[in-house]
SEVOMAR-955089 format. One line per 5 residues: number of its first residue (from 1); their letters; for each residue x, y, z of C-alpha. Coordinates in Angstrom, 3 decimals. Example, Ala and Ser with C-alpha at 12.3 -4.5 7.8 and 13.67 -1.06 7.14 Angstrom:
BEGIN
1) AS) 12.300:-4.500:7.800 | 13.670:-1.060:7.140
//
This chain:
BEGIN
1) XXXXX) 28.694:33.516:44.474 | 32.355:35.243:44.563 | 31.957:38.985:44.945 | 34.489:41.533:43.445 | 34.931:45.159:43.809
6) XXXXX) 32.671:47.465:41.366 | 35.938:49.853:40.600 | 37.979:46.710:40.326 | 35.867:45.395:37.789 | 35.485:48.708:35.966
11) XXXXX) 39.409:48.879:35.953 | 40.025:45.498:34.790 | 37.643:46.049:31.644 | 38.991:49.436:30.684 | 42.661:47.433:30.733
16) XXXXX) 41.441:44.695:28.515 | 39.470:46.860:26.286 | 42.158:49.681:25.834 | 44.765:46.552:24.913 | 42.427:45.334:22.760
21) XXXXX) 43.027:48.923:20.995 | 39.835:51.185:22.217 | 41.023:54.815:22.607 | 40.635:55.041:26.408 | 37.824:57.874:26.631
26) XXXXX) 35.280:54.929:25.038 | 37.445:52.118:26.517 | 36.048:53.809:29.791 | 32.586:54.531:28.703 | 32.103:50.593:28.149
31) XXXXX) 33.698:49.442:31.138 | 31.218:51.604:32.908 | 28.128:50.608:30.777 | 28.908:46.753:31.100 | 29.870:46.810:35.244
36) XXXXX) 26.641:49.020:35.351 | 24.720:45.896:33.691 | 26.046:43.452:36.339 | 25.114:45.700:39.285 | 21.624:45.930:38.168
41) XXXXX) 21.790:42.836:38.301 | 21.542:41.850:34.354 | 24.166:39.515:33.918 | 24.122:38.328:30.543 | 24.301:41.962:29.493
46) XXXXX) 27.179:42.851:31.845 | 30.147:41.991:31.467 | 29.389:38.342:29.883 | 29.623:40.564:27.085 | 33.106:41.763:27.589
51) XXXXX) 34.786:38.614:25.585 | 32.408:38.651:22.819 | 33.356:42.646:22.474 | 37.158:41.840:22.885 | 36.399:39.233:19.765
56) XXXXX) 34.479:41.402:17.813 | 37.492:44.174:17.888 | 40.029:41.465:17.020 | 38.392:40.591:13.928 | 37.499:44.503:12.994
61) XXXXX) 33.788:44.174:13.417 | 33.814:46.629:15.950 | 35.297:49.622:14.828 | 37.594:51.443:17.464 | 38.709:54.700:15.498
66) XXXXX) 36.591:57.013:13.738 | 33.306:59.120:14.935 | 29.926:59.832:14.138 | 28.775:60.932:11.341 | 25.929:63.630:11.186
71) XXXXX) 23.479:61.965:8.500 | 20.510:64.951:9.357 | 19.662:67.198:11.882 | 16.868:69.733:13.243 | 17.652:71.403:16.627
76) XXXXX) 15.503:68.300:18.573 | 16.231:65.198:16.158 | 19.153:64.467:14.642 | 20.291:61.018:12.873 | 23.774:59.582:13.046
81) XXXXX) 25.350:56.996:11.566 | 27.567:55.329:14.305 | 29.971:53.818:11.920 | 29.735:50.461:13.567 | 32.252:52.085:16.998
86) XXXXX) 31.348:50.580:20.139 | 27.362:50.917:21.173 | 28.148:52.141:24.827 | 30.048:55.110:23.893 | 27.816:55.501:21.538
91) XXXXX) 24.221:55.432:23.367 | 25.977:57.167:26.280 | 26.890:60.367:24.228 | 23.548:59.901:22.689 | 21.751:60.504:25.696
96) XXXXX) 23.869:62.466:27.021 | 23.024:64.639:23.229 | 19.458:64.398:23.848 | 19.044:65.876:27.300 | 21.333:68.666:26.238
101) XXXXX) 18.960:69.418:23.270 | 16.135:68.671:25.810 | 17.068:71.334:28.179 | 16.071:73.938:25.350 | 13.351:72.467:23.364
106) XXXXX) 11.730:70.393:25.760 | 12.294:67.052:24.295 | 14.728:65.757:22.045 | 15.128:62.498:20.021 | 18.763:60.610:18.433
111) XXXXX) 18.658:58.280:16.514 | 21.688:55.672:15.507 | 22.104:54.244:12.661 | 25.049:51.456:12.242 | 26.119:50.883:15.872
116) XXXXX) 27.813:48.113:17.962 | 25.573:46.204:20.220 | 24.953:48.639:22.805 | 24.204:45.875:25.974 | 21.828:46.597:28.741
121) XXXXX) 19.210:49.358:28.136 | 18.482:49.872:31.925 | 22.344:50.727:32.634 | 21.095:54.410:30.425 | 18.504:55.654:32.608
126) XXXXX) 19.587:56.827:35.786 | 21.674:59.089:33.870 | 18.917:61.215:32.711 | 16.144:60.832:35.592 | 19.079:62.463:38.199
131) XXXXX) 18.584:65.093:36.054 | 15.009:65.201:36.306 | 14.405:63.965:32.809 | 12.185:60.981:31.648 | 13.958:58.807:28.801
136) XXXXX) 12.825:56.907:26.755 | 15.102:53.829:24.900 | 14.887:51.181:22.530 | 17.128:49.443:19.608 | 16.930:46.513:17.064
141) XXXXX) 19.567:44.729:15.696 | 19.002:44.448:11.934 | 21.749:41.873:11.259 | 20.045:38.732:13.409 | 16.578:37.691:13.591
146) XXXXX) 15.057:34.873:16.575 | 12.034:35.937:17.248 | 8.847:35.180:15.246 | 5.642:37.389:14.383 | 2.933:36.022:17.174
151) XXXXX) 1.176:33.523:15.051 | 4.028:32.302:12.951 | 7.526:29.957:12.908 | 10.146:31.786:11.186 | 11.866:34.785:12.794
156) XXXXX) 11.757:38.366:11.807 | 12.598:40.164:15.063 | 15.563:40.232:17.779 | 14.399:40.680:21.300 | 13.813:44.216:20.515
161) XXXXX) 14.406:45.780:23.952 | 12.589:49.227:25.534 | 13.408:51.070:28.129 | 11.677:53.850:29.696 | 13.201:55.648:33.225
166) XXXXX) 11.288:58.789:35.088 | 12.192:60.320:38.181 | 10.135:60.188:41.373 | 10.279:61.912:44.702 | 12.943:58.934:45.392
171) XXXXX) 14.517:55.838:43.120 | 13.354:56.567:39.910 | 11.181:54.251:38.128 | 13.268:51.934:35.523 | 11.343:49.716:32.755
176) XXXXX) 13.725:47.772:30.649 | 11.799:44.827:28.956 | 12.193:43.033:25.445 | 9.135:42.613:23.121 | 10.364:38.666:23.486
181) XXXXX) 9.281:36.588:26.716 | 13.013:35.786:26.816 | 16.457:37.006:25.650 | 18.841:35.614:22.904 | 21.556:35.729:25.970
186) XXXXX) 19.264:34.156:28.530 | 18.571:31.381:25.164 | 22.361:31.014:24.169 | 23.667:30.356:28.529 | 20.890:27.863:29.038
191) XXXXX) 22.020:25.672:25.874 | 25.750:25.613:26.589 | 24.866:24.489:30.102 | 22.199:22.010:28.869 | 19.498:23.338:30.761
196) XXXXX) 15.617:24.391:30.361 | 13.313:27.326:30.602 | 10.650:26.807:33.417 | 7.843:27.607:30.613 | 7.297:26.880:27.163
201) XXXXX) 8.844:30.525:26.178 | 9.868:29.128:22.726 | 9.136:27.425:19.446 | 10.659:24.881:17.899 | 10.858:24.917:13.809
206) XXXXX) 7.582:22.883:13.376 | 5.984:25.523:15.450 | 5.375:23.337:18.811 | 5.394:25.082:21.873 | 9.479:24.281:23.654
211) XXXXX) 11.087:25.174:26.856 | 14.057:24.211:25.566 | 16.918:26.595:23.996 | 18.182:23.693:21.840 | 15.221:24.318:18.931
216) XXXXX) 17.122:27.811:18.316 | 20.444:25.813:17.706 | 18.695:23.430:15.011 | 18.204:23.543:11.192 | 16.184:25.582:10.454
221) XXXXX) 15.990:26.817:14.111 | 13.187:27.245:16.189 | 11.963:30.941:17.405 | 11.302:32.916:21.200 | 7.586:33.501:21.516
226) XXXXX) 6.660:37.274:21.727 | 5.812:39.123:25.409 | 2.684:37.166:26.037 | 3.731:33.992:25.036 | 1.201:31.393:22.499
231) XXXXX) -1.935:33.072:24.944 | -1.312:36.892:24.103 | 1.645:37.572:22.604 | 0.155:39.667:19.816 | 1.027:42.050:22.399
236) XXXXX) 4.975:41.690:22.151 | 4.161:41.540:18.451 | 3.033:44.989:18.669 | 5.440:46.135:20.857 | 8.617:44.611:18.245
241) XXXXX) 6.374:46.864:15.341 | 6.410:49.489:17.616 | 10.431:49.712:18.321 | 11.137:48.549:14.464 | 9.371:51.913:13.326
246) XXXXX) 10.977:53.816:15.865 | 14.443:52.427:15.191 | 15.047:50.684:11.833 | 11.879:52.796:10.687 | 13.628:56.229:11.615
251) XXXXX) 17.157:55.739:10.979 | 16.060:54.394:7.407 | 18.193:51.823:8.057 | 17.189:48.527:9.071 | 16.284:44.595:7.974
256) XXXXX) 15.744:45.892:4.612 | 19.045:46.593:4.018 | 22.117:44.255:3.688 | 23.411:42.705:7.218 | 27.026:44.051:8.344
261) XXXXX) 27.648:41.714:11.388 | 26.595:42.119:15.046 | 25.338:45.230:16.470 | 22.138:47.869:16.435 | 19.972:50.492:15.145
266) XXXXX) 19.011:52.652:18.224 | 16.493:55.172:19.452 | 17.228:57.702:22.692 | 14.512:60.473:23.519 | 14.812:62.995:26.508
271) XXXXX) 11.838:64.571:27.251 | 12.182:67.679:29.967 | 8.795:67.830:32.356 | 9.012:71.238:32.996 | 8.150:71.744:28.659
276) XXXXX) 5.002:70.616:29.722 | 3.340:70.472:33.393 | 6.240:71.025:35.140 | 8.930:69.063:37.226 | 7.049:69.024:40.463
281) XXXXX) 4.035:68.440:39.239 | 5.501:65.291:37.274 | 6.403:64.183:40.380 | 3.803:65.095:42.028 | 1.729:62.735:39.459
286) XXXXX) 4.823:59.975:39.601 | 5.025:59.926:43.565 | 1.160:59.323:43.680 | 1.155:56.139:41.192 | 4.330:54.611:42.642
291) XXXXX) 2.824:54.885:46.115 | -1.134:53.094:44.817 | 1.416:50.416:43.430 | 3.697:50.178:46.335 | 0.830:49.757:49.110
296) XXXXX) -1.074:47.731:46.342 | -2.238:44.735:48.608 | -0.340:41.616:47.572 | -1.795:38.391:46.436 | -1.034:35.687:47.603
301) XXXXX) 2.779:33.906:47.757 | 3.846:37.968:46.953 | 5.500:39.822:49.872 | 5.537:43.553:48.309 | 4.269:44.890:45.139
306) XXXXX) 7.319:46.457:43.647 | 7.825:49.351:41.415 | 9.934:48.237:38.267 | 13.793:49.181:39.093 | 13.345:49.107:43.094
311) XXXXX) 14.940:45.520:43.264 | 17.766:46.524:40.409 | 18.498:49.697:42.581 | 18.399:47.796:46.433 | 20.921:45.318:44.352
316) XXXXX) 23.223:47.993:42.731 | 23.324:49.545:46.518 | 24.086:46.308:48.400 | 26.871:45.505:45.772 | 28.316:48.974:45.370
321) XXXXX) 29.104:48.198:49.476 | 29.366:44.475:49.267 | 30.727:43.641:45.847 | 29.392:42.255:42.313 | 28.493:38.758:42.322
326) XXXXX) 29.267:37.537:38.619 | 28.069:34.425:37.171 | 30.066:31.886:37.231 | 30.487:32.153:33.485 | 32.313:35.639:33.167
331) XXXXX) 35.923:34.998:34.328 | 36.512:32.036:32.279 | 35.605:33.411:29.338 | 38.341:36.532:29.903 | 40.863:34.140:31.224
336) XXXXX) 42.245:33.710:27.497 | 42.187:37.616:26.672 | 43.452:38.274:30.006 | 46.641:36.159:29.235 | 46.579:37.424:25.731
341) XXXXX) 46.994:40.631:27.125 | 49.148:40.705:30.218 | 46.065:42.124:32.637 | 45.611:40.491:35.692 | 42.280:38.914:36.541
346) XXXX) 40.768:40.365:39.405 | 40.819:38.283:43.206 | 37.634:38.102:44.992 | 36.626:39.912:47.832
//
């Protein structure tokens, strides 16, 4: 795959995205968030989803003036409505919010209320666990539904991601998974190049077990099986209850309530170690498990057990020096808005 520079790629987002009409502090914020996605190594939450954003501000369903507004707050949990502006800038000045709050109450939860779509949850959490802090992150997106209660065939969920980051005595750990066994992005590449899962990971509307994306594209469309698949995915179930309550649930704002396009209902908690047993002794603790799992003797056809993150963080290194390898997908789809708007695609390493 072609590699381009990471600062290239951050560059040539913030150009599209402040043409597009995005003040430049949150033009900036996004281009970080989305070439953050890509060097993790999540690419259809990187900058695949620079076009769709570019769209969505064309047609004013992402809002690009404005700010949050304050719907309640206590000194460690406060609710904001996010006025539909973009879900980067957003999340990032939630977090940001939370560890502040953190620093003097020991933990501290935002909740959002109304936001863009907000991409890839893991691209969050090294910004609080250099800091020391564990964060915790998860959001729903009210307006769309693909992903059926375990047991049944019509949707009620999204993918509902969670993420969850804590520092060790090195890499910190990062744990970004979806209560689905796959992703409406993973779903929606696969169909337009008329290809399959490797599993039956979906549904199709009669309720037969599918590994391919086409049943979500019929009518009535099919559904993604829960984490766990048709043997155990009552526990994905649980897990899309769990971040409903703690996003639609808490913001009091959610599936129940009339759908206002694309975007996301989102929950951010810092939580400060030294509140409770202390920093080092969280690593301490942290260190201990990471090393049981880490010298964890493989089975067979594994090389390493690995910690979740390590492989993300090896890849964000090796491209940081080497360049981001994009999917093939990517430029094409900004070719158009790159004309559009006089910015200069980038050339390859």
């Amino acid at each position: 795959m072609t590699r381009y520079p990471a600062d290239a790629l951050r560059a040539c987002a913030f150009a599209l995205l402040t043409r597009a009409g995005l003040p430049e502090d949150r033009a900036r914020v996004v281009a970080e968030i989305l070439v953050e996605g890509d060097l993790l190594g999540h690419d259809t939450h990187g900058l695949a989803l620079l076009a769709p954003y570019l769209a969505e501000i064309e047609r004013g369903a992402m809002a690009i003036r404005g700010d949050i507004v304050v719907l309640n707050e206590r000194p460690a949990a406060l609710l904001w409505d996010g006025c539909r502006l973009p879900g980067p800038w957003l999340t990032q000045h939630a977090v940001d919010t939370a560890i502040e709050r953190a620093r003097i109450y020991g933990t501290a939860t935002v909740v959002i209320r109304r936001s863009h779509h907000i991409a890839c949850l893991a691209a969050y959490l090294r910004r609080a666990t250099e800091q020391g802090f564990v964060l915790l992150l998860a959001c729903s997106d009210p307006n769309a539904a693909s992903v059926a209660p375990f047991g049944g065939t019509r949707a009620v969920f999204t993918p509902d991601p969670l993420a969850i980051g804590f520092p060790t005595a090195g890499d910190p750990v990062l744990v970004d998974v979806s209560a689905s066994i796959t992703t409406n992005g993973m779903s929606a590449r696969l169909h337009k190049q008329g290809r399959r899962f490797a599993h039956d990971w979906l549904l199709d509307a009669g309720g037969q077990a599918s590994d391919d994306p086409a049943v979500l594209f019929t009518d009535p469309p099919g559904t993604i099986l829960p984490l766990g698949g048709l043997d155990a995915g009552h526990k994905g179930y649980g897990l899309a209850l769990l971040n409903e309550a703690l996003t639609g649930g808490l913001a009091g704002f959610g599936r129940a309530d009339p759908k206002q396009g694309w975007g996301a209902t989102v929950f951010v908690q810092a939580l400060d170690p030294d509140a409770f047993g202390g920093r080092e002794a969280f690593v301490r603790q942290a260190e201990f498990i990471a090393a049981q799992c880490r010298d964890n003797p493989p089975r067979p056809g594994v090389d390493a057990v690995r910690l979740p993150g390590e492989r993300a963080l090896a890849r964000r290194r090796e491209q940081l020096a080497h360049g981001v390898q994009l999917h093939e997908s990517i430029l094409p789809a900004l070719e158009p808005w790159a004309q559009k708007f006089g910015v200069a695609l980038l050339a390859a390493i």
